[in-house]
C-alpha positions in Angstrom: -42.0 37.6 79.7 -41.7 34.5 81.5 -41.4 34.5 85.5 -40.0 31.8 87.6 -39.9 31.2 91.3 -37.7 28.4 92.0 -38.1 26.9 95.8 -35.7 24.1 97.0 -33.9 23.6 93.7 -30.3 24.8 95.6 -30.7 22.2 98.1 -27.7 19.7 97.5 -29.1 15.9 96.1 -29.6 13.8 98.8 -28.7 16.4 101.3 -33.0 16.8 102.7 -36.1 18.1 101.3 -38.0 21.9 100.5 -41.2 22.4 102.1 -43.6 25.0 101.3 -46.1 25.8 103.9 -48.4 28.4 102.9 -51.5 29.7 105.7 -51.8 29.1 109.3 -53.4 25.8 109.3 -55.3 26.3 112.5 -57.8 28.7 110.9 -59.4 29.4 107.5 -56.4 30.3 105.3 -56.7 29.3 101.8 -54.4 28.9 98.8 -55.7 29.9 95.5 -53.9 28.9 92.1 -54.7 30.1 88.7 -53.0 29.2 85.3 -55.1 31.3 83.1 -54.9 29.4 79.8 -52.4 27.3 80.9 -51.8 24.3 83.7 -51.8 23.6 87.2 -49.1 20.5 87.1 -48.7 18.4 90.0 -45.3 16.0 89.4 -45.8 13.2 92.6 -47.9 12.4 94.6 -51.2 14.7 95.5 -52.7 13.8 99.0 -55.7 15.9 100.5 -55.7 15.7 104.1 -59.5 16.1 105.4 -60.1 17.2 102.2 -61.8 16.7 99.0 -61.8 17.7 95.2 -65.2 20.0 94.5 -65.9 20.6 90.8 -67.2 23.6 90.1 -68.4 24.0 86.9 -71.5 22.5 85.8 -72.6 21.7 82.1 -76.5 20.5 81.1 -78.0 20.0 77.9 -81.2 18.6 76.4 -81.4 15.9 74.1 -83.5 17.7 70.9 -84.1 15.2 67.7 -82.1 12.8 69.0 -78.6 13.8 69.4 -76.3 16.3 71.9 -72.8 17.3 72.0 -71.0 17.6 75.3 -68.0 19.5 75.0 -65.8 19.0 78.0 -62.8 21.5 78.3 -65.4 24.4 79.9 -67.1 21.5 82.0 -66.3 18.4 84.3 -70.0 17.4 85.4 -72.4 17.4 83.0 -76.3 16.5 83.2 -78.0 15.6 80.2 -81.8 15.0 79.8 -83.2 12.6 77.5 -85.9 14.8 76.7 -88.7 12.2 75.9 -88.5 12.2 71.9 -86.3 9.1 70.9 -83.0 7.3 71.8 -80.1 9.8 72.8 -77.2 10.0 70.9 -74.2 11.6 72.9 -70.9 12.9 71.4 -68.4 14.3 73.2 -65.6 17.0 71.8 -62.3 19.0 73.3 -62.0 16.6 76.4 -58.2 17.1 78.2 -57.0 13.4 77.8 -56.9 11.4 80.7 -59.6 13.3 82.5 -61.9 12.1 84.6 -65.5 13.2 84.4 -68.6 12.6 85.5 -71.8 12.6 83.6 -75.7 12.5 85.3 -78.2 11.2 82.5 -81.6 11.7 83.4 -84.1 8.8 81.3 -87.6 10.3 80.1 -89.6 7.1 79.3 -88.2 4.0 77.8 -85.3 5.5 75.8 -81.6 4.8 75.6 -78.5 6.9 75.8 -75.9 5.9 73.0 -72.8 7.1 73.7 -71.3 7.9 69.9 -67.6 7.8 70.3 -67.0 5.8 73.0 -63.7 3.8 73.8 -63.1 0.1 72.1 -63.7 -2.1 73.1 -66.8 -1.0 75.0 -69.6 -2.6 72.9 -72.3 -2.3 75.6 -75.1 0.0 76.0 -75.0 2.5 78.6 -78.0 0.5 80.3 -76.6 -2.4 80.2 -73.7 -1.0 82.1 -75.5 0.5 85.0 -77.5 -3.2 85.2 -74.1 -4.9 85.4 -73.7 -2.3 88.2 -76.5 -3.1 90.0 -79.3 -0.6 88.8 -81.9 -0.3 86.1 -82.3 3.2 84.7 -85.2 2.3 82.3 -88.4 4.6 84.2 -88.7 8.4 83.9 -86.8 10.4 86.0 -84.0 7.8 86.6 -80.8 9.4 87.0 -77.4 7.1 85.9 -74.1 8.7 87.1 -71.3 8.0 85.0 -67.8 8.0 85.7 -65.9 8.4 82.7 -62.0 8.4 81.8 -61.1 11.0 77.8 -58.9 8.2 76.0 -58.7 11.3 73.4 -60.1 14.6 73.0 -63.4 13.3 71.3 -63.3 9.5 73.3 -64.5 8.6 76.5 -64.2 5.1 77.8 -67.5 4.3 81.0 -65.8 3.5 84.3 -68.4 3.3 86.4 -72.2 3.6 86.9 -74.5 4.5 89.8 -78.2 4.5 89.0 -80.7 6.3 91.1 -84.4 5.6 90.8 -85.8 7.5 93.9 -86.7 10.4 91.2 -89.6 8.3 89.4 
């Protein structure tokens, strides 16, 4: 049983516009939208006005013998910990294509991250990203921030890197 609120879509072409406003925006109304299984779709242009996207839901894992899997449709930040015991292999599973997300990796010692599925034609390690980027996560406790784009459900593709190493 399908219902459907149509706003705006008698107005004659060319004739104006609808606008929806929804809260008094001099105090602290808010506007809460939930899609259940489904999506929140947005067709145009999205501007926040003194405002900011927050993501809520936080994933972590440890890297044990060598290998994690991130699966990103339950999270959009994830912190992974490299756990001491070898290089760090990272796949990644069920990402909605196109997101963006945004992945903390903290080093523990002289280890690597590998990244096993990412994006061609990125053929460079994850630290020698964050060094093009300006920082060297190679100490423990060094925290690289990733920002990265799902070119497919199991694909991610490195935007960006920040590296902090105020942690060592």
């Amino acid at each position: 049983n399908t219902q459907t609120i149509n706003i705006g879509s008698g107005t004659p072409s060319g004739t104006g516009k609808a606008t929806i406003t929804i809260g008094n925006t001099s105090n602290a109304s808010a506007l809460n939208l939930k899609a259940g299984t489904g999506s929140v779709n947005v067709t145009g242009n999205l501007t926040l006005t003194d405002g900011v996207i927050v993501y809520n839901d936080v994933g972590s894992a440890l890297c044990i013998s060598g290998t994690t899997t991130v699966t990103l449709s339950t999270t959009n930040y994830n912190t992974i910990d490299g756990a001491d015991d070898g290089d760090c292999t990272i796949t990644f599973a069920s990402a909605k294509v196109g997101g963006i997300y945004l992945i903390q990796l903290i080093w523990e010692g002289s280890y690597n991250f590998i990244l096993a599925n990412t994006a061609a034609p990125q053929t460079q390690t994850i630290k020698q990203i964050c060094e093009a980027s300006g920082g060297t996560p190679d100490d423990p406790g060094d925290r690289a921030t990733l920002i990265v784009r799902a070119t497919n459900p199991n694909q991610i593709q490195i935007l960006s890197c920040a590296v902090n190493t105020a942690f060592d």
